[in-house]
Each structure stands twice: as C-alpha cells, then as structure tokens.
C-alpha positions as CSV (number, residue, x, y, z in Angstrom):
1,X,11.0,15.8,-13.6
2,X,13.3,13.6,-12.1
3,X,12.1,11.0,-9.8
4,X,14.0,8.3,-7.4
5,X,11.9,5.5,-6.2
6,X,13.0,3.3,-3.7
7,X,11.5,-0.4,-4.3
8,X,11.7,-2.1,-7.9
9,X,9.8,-5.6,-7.5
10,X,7.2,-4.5,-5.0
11,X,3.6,-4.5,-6.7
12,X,3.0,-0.7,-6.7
13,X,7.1,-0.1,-7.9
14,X,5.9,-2.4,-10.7
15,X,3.0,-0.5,-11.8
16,X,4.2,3.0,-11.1
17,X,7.0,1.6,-13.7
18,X,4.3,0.8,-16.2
19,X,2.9,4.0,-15.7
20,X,5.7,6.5,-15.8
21,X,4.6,9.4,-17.8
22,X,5.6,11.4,-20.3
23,X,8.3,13.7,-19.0
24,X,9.1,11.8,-15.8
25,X,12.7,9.8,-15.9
26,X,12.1,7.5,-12.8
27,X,14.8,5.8,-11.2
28,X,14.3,2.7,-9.5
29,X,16.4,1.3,-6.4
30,X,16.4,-2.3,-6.5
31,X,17.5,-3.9,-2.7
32,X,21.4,-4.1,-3.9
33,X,21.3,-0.6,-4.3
34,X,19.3,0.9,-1.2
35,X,18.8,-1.8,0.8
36,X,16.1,-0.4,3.5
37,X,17.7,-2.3,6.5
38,X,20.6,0.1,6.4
39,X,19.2,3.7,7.2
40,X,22.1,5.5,6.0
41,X,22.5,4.1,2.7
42,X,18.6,4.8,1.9
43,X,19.8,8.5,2.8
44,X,23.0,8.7,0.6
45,X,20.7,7.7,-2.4
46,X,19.1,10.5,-2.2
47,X,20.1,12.8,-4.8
48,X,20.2,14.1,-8.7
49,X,16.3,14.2,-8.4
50,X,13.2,16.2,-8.0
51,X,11.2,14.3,-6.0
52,X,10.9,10.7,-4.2
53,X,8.6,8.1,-3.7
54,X,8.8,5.5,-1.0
55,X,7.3,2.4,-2.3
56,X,9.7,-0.1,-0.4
57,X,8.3,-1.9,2.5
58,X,8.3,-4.6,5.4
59,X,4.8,-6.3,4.4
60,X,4.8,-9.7,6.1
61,X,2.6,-8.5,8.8
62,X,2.7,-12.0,10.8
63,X,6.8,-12.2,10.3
64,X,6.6,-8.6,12.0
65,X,5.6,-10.4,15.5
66,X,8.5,-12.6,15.7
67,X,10.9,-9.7,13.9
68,X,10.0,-6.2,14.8
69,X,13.1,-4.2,15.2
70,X,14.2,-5.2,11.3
71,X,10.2,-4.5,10.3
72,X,11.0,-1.3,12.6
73,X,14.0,-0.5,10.6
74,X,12.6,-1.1,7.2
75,X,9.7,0.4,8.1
76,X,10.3,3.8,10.1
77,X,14.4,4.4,10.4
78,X,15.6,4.0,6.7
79,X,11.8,6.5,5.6
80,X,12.9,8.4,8.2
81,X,16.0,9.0,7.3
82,X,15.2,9.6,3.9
83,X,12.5,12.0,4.8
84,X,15.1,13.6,6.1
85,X,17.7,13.8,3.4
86,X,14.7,15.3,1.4
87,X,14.2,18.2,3.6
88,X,18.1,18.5,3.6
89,X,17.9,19.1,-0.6
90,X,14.5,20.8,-0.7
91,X,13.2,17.7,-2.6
92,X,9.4,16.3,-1.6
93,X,8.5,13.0,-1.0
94,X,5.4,10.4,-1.2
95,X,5.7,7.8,1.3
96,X,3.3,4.9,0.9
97,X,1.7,4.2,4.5
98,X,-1.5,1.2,5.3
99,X,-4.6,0.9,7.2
100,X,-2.9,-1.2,10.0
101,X,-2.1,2.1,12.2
102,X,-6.0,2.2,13.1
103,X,-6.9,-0.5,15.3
104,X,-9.9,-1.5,13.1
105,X,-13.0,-0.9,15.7
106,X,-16.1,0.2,14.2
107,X,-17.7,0.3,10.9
108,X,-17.3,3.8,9.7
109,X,-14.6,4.4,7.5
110,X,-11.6,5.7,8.9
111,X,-10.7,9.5,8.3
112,X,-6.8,10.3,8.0
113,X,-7.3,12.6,11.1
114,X,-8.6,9.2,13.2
115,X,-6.6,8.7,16.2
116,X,-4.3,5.9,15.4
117,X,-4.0,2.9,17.8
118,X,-2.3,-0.1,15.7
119,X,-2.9,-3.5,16.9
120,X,0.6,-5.0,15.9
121,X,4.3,-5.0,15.0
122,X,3.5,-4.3,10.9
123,X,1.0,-1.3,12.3
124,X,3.6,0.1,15.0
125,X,6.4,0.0,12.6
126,X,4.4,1.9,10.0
127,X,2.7,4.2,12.6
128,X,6.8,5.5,13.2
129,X,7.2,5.8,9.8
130,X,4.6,8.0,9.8
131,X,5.9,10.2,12.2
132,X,9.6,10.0,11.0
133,X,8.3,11.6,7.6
134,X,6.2,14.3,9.1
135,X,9.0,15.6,11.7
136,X,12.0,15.6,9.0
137,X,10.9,18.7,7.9
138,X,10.5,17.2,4.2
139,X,7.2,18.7,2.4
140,X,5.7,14.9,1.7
141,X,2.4,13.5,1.2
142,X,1.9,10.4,3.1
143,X,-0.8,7.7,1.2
144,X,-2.3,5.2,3.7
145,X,-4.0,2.9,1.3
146,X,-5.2,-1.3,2.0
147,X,-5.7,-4.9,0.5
148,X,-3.5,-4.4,-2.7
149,X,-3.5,-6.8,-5.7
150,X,-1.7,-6.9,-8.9
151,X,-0.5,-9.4,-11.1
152,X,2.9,-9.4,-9.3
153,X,4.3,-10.6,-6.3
154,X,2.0,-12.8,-3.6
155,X,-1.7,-11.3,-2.8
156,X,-4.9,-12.1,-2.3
157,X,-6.2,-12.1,-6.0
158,X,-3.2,-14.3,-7.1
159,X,-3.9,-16.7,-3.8
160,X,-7.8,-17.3,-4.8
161,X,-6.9,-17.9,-8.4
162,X,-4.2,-20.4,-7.4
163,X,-6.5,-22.1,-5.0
164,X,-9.6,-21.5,-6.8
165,X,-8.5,-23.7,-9.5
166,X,-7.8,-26.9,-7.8
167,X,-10.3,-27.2,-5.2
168,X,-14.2,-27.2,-5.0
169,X,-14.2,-24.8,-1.5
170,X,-12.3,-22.1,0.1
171,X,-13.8,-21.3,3.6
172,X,-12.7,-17.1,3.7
173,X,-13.1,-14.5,6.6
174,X,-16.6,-12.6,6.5
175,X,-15.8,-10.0,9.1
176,X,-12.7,-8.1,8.1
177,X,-14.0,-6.0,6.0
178,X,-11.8,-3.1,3.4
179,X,-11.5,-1.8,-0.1
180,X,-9.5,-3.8,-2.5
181,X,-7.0,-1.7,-4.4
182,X,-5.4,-2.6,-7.4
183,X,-1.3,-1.1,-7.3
184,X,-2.3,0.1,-10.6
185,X,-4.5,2.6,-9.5
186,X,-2.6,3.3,-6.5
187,X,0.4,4.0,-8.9
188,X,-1.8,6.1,-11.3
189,X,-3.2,8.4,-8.1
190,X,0.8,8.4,-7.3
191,X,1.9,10.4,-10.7
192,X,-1.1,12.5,-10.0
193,X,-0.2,13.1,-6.5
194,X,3.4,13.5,-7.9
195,X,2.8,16.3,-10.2
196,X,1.1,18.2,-7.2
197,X,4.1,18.3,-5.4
198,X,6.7,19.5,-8.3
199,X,4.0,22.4,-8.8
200,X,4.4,22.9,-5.2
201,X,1.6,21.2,-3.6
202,X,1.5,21.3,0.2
203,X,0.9,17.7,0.6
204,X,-0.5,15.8,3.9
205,X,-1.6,12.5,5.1
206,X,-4.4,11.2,2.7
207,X,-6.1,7.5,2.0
208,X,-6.7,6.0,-1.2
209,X,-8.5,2.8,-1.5
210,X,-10.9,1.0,-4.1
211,X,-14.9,0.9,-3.5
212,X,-16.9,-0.4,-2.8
213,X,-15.8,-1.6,1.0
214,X,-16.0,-5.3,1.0
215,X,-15.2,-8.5,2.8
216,X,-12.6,-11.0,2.1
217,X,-15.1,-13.3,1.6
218,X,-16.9,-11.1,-0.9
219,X,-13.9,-10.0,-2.8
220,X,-12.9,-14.1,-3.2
221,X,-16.3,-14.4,-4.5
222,X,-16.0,-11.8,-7.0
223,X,-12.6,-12.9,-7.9
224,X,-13.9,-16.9,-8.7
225,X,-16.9,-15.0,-10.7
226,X,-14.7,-12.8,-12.5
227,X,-12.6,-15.8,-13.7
228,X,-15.0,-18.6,-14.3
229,X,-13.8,-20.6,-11.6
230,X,-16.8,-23.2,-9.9
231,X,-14.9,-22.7,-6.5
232,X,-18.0,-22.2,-3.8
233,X,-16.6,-19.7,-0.9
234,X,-17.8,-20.4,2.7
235,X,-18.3,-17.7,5.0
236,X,-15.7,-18.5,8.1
237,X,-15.2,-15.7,11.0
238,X,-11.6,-14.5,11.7
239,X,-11.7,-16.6,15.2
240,X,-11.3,-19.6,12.9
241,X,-8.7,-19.0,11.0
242,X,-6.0,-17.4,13.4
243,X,-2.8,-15.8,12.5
244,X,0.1,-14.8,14.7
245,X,-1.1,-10.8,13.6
246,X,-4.1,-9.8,14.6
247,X,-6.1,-8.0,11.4
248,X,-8.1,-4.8,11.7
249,X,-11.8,-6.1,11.3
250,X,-12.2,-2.5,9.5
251,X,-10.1,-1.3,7.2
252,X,-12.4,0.9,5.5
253,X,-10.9,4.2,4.9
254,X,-12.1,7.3,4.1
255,X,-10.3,9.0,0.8
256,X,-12.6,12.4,0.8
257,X,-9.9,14.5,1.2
258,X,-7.6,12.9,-0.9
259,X,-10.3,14.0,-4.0
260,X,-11.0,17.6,-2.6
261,X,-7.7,18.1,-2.8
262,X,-6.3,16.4,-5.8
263,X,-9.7,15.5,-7.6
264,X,-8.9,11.3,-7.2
265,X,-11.6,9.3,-7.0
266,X,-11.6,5.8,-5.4
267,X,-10.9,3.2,-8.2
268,X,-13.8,0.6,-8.7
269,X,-11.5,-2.4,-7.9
270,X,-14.2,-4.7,-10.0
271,X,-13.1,-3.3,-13.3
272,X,-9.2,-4.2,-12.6
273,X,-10.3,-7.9,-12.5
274,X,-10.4,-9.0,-15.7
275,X,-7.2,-7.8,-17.4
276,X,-5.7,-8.9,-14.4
277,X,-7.1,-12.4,-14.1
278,X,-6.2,-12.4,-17.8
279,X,-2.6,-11.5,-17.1
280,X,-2.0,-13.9,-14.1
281,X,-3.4,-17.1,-16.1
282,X,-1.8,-16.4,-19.2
C-alpha cells in the first residue's frame, strides 16, 4: 500500500513515521512540498498512492484569534480540497480532527454524534474541515482525538519537564479536564484505521483518546511522579490563568465506536511516560 501523508515534523507525522509497517511505503510532504496555506498545491499532491492521511495542521489555538482566515485555510480549504482530489482518484483518506469543535459543557464524554458548537477560531476552523472532508465525496475516516504529547515538537509533557526541573511549584488548571494521548498511539490506531480502509472500510467520524480522563493538573502531577522531579503542582482554576482562546472545560471524548468498529481501545497514556520522559531527558 502506498500512502501520502501530508505533515513530516508534526508529533503524530513523526510517530506514524516510526511506525510505518511492513508493506506500507509512506510518503511524507514536508511544508516546501505541500505547503497547506495554498489549497491547490495540497490537491496537485495528490497522486501515485493508495490512500492519504491528513496529519498537517494549524495548532496554535490562541494565534487562531488574532489569525483566522490562514488557521481557516490550513485548517478547512487546503483538507478540503484534498478531500476532494481523493474522491476525484477513488483514493480514501484519514483526516486528523480535535475535541475543540464541542464547546466543552458538561461532564459526560462527548460522543462523535454530539452536536458541535466550537468556542473559538482553532474549533471553527477545524469544525469546516470537518465538513469539507465529509461533502467531497472522498470515503474518509475523520479521527477527533485531544491533549497530544510526544517527545517532539512543543506540548504539555515536554513543558512540565522543562519547568518541573527548575522550579519548586507550578500552579496548573484543575477544571479542564481530557484524556492525554500520546501521538504514538494515535499513529498506531492510524495504520489500523489505515488498513480498514484499503480493505474497503466504510469509515466515519470516530474519537480516539488515552484513559483515564484527567485534569491538567493531574496529568502535571503524574508527569513530575513519573520523572522524579520534587516539583509540588498547585491546583489553579482556568479564570486565573487566562488565554486569548477560550479551552473546552471537557474534552472528554467518547471512543466506543471507534472500538466496535475497528476493535481500538483507548491507550492508557500512563504507560507512554516513561520511555518518553526517558527520551526527552536523554
């Protein structure tokens, strides 16, 4: 199976490089090459494969305020119109989606049939994404998933460590609360999901996020346990430490259907943090 991914640096085009498996040739599209601001040349990549996987992305949600239509343009034309130069050659595609289309109320975890009512710019732009992939005709599987962490790249595991190691507190929100989700595992449940679709999978919109649901605060304090570091973590509220995003105080999502349908569990994001820790301070 031949397979074109869009993204090469991101966290998950890392792993799902890592992870490639036997029989796969994966090629990668680094930004000089399919640069996601320009819609068109996202779609004239398309081609001499058998499937494609979306893993490119506008991520800096608060940038997304002050610059939506290029977060809109990353984010919903240049899928879009990839989407829809994979319908034109018959060719599926797995486009990589996020908890920010819900607008976070509750505390039950969010099913992929929720209504979706995103509370920003990253959410909105992602939320059209969304739709561009489903109307271009292209059989796809959209994958919402939340709070990744890797060794690559800028996240929240590589932030605590950083800070962790030089002070003696971190004051961290208490009441957002989500599953952690190493881009490993994502990338893993992406070959999976991958596989389906050659064999002719229908596909549809599924979640995949680690367990257990947790808050920031939580997941800082396993990550200071995990790596020996004396850093004490104070319970702060999101009201004191504003952003020019607002964050969905639930992100929990649902992934039920994504094992009925393709037998993936959620990952256990605990057992990812040792290797990685390892990795990251190395």
């Amino acid at each position: 199976m031949r397979v074109l991914v869009f993204g090469q640096t991101g966290q998950v085009a890392q792993e799902l490089a890592r992870s490639t498996p036997a029989g796969v040739t994966a090629r990668f599209l680094p930004r000089d090459k399919a640069d996601l601001i320009v819609p068109s040349a996202c779609a004239a990549a398309v081609q001499d494969c058998d499937l494609v996987i979306n893993a490119a992305a506008w991520t800096a949600v608060d940038l997304a305020e002050t610059q939506e239509a290029d977060a809109h343009i990353v984010n919903a034309a240049s899928p879009s119109a990839i989407a829809r130069a994979c319908a034109a050659l018959g060719v599926p595609m797995i486009h990589i989606s996020t908890d920010y289309v819900f607008d976070g109320a509750g505390n039950s975890a969010f099913l992929p049939d929720h209504p979706t009512a995103p509370l920003g710019a990253y959410g909105r732009s992602k939320l059209a994404g969304e739709f561009g992939v489903r109307d271009s005709g292209a059989r796809h599987v959209i994958l919402r998933t939340s709070w990744v962490f890797s060794a690559h790249g800028g996240n929240f595991l590589k932030t605590m460590l950083r800070l962790g190691g030089v002070r003696e507190n971190l004051n961290v929100v208490t009441d957002q609360i989500g599953g952690p989700t190493a881009a490993s595992a994502i990338a893993t449940a992406i070959w999976q999901i991958a596989m389906a679709l050659h064999a002719g999978h229908v596909g549809g919109t599924y979640h995949f996020a680690g367990t257990p649901d947790v808050s920031w605060a939580g997941f800082a304090r396993a990550i200071m346990q995990a790596a020996n570091l004396p850093c004490t973590v104070t319970d702060i509220p999101t009201s004191a430490y504003p952003t020019l995003a607002r964050r969905p105080a639930n992100s929990r999502l649902d992934c039920s259907v994504l094992l009925r349908d393709f037998g993936i569990a959620r990952p256990d994001w605990r057992a990812s943090l040792p290797a990685l820790i390892k990795e990251i301070t190395l």
